[in-house]
N, C-alpha and C positions, 0 to 999 in steps of 0.2 A: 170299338170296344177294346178290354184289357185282358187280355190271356183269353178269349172265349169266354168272359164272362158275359150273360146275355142282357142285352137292352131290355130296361123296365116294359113289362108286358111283352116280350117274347117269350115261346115256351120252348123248352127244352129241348125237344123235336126239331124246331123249329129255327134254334141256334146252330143245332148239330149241321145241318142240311147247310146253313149257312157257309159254315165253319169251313166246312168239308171243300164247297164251291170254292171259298177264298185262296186258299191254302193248297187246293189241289186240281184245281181248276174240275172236276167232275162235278155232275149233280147225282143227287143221290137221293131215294125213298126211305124212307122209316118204315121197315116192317114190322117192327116189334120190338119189344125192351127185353133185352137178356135181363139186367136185374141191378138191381141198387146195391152200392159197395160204398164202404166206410171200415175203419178200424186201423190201426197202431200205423201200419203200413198207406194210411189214407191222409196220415196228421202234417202239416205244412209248418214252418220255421220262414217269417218274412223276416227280409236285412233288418228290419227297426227292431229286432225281435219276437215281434206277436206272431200268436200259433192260431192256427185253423184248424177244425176236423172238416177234412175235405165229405163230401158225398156224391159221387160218381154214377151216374146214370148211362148204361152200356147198353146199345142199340144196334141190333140186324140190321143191316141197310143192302138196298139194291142200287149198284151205279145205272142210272137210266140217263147218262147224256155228259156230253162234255167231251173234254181231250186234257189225257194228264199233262198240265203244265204246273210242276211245283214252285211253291213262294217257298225259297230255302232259310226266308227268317225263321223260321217254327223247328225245320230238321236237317238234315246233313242227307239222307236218303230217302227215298219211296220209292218201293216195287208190291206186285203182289207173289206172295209166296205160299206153297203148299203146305198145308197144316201141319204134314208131317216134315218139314222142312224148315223151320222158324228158324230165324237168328236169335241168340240170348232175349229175355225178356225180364222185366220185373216182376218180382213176384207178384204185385197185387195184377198183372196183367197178365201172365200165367191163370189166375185163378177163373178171372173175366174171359176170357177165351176158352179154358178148359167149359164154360157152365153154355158159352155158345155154340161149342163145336158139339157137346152132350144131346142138342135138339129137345132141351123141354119146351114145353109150352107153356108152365107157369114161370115167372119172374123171379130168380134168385134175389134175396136182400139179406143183409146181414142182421 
């Protein structure tokens, strides 16, 4: 697949978990959806020019198995870090992290 974009008839969930395995050698559970994000900060510029509005689907997950071994195509780092400890973030993932770290139970969306 291309950027995590998910194969026809996989769901989302089910990308993620994929994703996760490839990229970081762990497996992972989906416990619940934080909440669906879109807006200014979601919108995409490809080289040919055309634009996207992205929509981001942000999911609790439990590592249940694996050993980290990172694919460094995707990033330059992976560690886990303390909430109150993060290194810089973007803002639309400031917001997604602030609405997980909150503990609601219903699903933020924009």
């Amino acid at each position: 697949d291309a950027c995590g974009v998910p194969p026809l008839g996989e769901t989302p969930a089910k990308t993620l978990v994929r994703e996760v395995q490839e990229e970081t050698g762990l497996y992972v559970e989906v416990e619940r959806l934080i909440g669906l994000y879109t807006g200014r900060d979601f919108e995409w510029t490809y080289p040919n020019g055309d634009q996207a509005q992205i929509v981001t689907a942000f999911f609790a997950c439990r590592v249940v198995g694996g050993v980290l071994t990172p694919d460094y195509s995707e990033f330059v780092s992976l560690r886990y870090y303390p909430p109150d400890h993060l290194p810089p973030l973007m803002p639309r993932c400031v917001r997604m992290l602030q609405d997980a770290l909150r503990g609601r139970t219903e699903a933020a969306f924009d």
